[in-house]
Structures are given as structure tokens and as C-alpha cells.
C-alpha positions as CSV (number, residue, x, y, z in Angstrom):
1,X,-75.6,14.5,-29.5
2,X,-72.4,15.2,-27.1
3,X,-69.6,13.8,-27.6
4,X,-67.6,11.8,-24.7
5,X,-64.2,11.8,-24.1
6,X,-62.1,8.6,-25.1
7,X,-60.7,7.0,-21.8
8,X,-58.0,4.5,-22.5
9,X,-58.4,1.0,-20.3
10,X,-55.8,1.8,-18.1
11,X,-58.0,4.4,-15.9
12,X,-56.7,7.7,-17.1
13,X,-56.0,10.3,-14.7
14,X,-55.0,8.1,-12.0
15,X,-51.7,6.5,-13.6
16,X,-48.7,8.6,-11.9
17,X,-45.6,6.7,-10.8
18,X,-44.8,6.6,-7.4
19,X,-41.2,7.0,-6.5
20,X,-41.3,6.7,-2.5
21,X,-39.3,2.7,-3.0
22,X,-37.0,4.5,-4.9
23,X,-36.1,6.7,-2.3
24,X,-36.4,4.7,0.6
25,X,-33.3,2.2,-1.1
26,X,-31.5,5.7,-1.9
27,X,-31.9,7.3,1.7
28,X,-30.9,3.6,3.0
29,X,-27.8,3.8,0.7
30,X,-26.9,6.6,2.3
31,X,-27.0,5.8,5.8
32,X,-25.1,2.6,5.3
33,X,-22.4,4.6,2.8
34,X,-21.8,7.5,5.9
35,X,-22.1,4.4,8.5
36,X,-19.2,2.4,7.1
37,X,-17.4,5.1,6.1
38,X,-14.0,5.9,8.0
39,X,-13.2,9.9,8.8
40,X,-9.8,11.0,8.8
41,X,-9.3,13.6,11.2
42,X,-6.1,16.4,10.1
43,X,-4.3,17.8,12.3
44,X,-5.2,21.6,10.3
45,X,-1.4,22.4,9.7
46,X,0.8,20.4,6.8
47,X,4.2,19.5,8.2
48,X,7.2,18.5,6.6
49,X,7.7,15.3,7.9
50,X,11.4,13.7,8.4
51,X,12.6,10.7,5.9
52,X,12.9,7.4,7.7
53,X,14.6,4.4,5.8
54,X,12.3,2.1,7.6
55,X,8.2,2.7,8.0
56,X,4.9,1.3,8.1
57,X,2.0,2.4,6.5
58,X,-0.9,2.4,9.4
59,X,-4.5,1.7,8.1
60,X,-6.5,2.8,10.8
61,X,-5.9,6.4,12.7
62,X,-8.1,7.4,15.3
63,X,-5.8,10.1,16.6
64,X,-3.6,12.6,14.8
65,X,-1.8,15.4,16.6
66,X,0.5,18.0,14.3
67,X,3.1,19.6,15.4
68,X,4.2,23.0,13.3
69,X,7.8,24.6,12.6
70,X,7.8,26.8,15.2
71,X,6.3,24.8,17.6
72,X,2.5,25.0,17.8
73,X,0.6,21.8,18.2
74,X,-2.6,20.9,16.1
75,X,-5.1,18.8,17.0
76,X,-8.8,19.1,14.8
77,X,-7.7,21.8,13.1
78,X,-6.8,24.3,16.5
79,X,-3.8,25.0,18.1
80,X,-3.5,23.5,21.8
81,X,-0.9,24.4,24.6
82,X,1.6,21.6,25.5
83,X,-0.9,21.4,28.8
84,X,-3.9,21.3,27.3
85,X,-3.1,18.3,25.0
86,X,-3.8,15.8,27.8
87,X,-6.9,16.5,28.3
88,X,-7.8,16.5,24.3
89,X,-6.5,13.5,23.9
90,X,-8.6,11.8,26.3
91,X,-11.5,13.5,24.7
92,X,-10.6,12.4,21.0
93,X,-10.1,8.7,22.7
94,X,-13.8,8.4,24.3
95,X,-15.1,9.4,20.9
96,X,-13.1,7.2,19.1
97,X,-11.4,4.2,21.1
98,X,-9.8,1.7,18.7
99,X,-7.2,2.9,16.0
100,X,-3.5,4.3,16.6
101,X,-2.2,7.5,17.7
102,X,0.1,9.4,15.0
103,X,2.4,12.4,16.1
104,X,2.9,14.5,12.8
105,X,6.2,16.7,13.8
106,X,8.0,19.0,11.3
107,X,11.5,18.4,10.3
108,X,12.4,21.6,11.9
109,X,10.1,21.4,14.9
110,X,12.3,20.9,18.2
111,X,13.1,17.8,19.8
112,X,11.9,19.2,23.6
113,X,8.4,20.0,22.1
114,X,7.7,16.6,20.4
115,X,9.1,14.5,23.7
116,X,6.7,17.3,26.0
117,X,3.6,16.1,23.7
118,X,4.5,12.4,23.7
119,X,5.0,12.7,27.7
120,X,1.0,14.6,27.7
121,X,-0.3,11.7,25.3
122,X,1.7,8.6,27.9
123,X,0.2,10.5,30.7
124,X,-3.3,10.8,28.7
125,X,-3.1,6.7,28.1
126,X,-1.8,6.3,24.8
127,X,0.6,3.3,25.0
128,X,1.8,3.2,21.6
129,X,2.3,6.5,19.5
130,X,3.8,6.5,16.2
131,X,6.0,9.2,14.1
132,X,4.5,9.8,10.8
133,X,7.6,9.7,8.3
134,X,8.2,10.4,4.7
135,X,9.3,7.4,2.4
């Protein structure tokens, strides 16, 4: 006589774990995670930034333009003409409305420079630009 194989009560063959719940909640962790997530956009150069005695740390930056030690201006990592800066600021504004416009300038930067790029972001629409100082 043959012998048949023992089956447990369960069913066997047919007992596999399914993992698509598990990785619908991780996907969805994701997407919420990038969603509420807040991107800092660098200006691409690191400046040496004057002390100030007075200062205010600002939360929320939707706009950072960089301005080097020999007078280049950053914005997203690429270097922009004084007269091109207008129209890049609008841009970054559309994509990101709310938040406050920083002007990183080197210590050694000139003064005629930073007030040309301040007079392109006024004429762009930014009403309130703030210096980004060292403690």
C-alpha cells in the first residue's frame, strides 16, 4: 500500500504571507513624509556673512539669493547677472509664494552689488528682504 503525504490542517501549500498592507502604509508614509516636508533651497556658494549685534532667526525661507566675494550672485546653485536676477526671482516666487526673501552677501562683497540686487528683487516684488547675519 502507498503511502500519503501528512497535510497539516492549515491547508499546506497555500499559507504565504501577503505583505501588499504593509506596503501600502509604507508608500503612504512616504508621500505624507516628502509632502510635509520643507526644502531649503542654497544659494550653491558659502559666504562669509557680516556679524550683526542684533538678528532674527527666520523659520520659513522661500527665497535665498548668495552673493560671493568677488561679486557673483547665486541663486539654485548658478551664477546669474545683476539683470537677470529679476526675472529669477519672479520665477522662484510663482513656485513658491509664502516665506521670506534672504540676501546672503559676503563680508567682502561690495556695497554697489548687494544694493543693485536688492533694487532687481524691489523691482521683481519682494517687499521685504532680509540680510542673513552671523551671531
Amino acid at each position: 500500500m502507498a503511502r500519503r503525504p501528512i497535510r497539516s490542517a492549515g491547508g499546506g501549500d497555500d499559507e504565504d504571507v501577503n505583505v501588499t498592507p504593509l506596503l501600502d502604509i509604507v508608500f503612504i508614509m512616504l508621500i505624507f513624509f516628502i509632502v510635509t516636508s520643507t526644502f531649503i533651497k542654497e544659494p550653491g556658494i558659502d559666504t562669509d556673512r557680516p556679524d550683526a549685534q542684533i538678528s532674527e532667526k527666520i523659520k520659513l525661507i522661500a527665497l535665498l539669493v548668495g552673493i560671493s566675494d568677488d561679486d557673483e550672485v547665486w541663486i539654485d546653485n548658478e551664477i546669474y547677472a545683476i539683470d537677470e536676477v529679476k526675472a529669477k526671482v519672479q520665477e522662484l516666487r510663482r513656485e513658491t509664494p509664502k516665506g521670506r526673501a534672504v540676501l546672503r552677501v559676503d563680508a567682502n562683497a561690495s556695497s554697489e552689488t548687494m544694493l543693485d540686487v536688492i533694487e532687481q528683487m524691489k523691482q521683481a516684488g519682494e517687499e521685504q528682504i532680509q540680510i542673513a547675519t552671523e551671531e
